[in-house]
N, C-alpha and C positions, 0 to 999 in steps of 0.2 A: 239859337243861343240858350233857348230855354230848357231845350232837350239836354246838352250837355250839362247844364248846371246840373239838371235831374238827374241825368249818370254819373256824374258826380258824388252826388251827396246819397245814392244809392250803394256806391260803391264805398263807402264810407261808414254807411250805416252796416252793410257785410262785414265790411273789417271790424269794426267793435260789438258783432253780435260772436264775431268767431272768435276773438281776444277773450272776450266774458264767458264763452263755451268753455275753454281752457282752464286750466289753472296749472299755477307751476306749483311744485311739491320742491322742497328741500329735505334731505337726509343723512345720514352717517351709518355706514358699514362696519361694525368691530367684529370680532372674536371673543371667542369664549374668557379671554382676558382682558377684553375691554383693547385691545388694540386696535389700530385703525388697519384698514384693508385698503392697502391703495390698492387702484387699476382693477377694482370689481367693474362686473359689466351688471348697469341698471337695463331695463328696458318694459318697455309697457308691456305687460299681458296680453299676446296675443295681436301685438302692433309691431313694425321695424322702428320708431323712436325709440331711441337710446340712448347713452350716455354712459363715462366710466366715472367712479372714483378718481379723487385727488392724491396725494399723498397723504391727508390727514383722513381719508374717508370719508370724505363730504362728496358730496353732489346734488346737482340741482338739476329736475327735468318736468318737461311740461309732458300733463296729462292732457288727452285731446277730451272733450265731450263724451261722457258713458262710461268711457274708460275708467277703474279705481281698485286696479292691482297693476303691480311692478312684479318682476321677476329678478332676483337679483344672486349672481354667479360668481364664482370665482375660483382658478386651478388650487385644489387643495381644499376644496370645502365642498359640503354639500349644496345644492341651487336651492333657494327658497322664496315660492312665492306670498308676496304679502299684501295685503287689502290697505289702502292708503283711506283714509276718517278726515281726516288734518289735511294741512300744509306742510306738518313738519314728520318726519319717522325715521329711528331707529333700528336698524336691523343688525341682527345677529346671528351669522352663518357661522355653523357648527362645523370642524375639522373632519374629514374624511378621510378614514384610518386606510389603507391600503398599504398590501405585504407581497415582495417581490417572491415571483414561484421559484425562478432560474434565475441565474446568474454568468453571463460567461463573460473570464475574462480571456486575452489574447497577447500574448508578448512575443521578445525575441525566440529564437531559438530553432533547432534544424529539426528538419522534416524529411524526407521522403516526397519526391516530387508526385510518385505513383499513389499516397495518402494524402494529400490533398485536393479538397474540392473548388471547386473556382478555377480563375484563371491566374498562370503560374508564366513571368517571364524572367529570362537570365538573359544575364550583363555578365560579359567578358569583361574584365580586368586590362586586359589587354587594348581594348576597343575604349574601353572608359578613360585612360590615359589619352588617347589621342583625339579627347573632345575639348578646343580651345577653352577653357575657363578665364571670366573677371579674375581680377587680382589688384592688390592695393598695393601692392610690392614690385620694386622699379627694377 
């Protein structure tokens, strides 16, 4: 009996020495206008803990023990990483200018089966009428 009290309150003392290791950090992700950045990706430096932004650009995540940089990401911005001091930080990912080289675009119109590449198939007219179709009309 006495044994498991002691595994017990062993196990016990583990979980509040690794709770107190931790600390949870809260934050906000804007833009160079102060806008919020939903759906940024938080994540420890260097760890798989993660988390994203809200819609207002908040997030909260736990720092494990040692740990005290985040990396923080998002499609259209540069990644930046930042040293967390506090519980609480600001970040502000700067916009990532990129300029298309090419452009193609592709529409209707006739071709030459022997100038195109890919694969090319025809549909008789003839064939196409005699394939049962739905119809809403009695």
């Amino acid at each position: 009996m006495r044994k498991k009290i002691l595994l017990s309150w062993l196990f016990v003392v583990c979980c509040i020495a690794q709770t107190i290791a931790q600390r949870s950090v809260t934050g906000k992700v804007i833009d160079a206008n102060n806008n919020p950045i939903p759906n940024a990706s938080v994540t420890v430096k260097g760890d798989v803990v993660g988390t994203n932004t809200d819609n207002n650009g908040n997030f909260i995540i736990t720092l494990p023990k040692g740990k005290k940089a985040i990396t923080v990401s998002s499609i259209g911005y540069d990644p930046q990483d930042v040293i967390v001091n506090g519980n609480n930080v600001s970040v502000n990912l700067k916009s990532r200018i990129t300029t298309l080289n090419d452009v193609v675009v592709t529409g209707y119109g006739s071709q030459k089966k022997k100038d195109i590449t890919g694969s090319v198939a025809v549909v008789n007219v003839k064939d196409l009428k005699q394939v049962p179709s739905g119809t809403t009309e009695s």
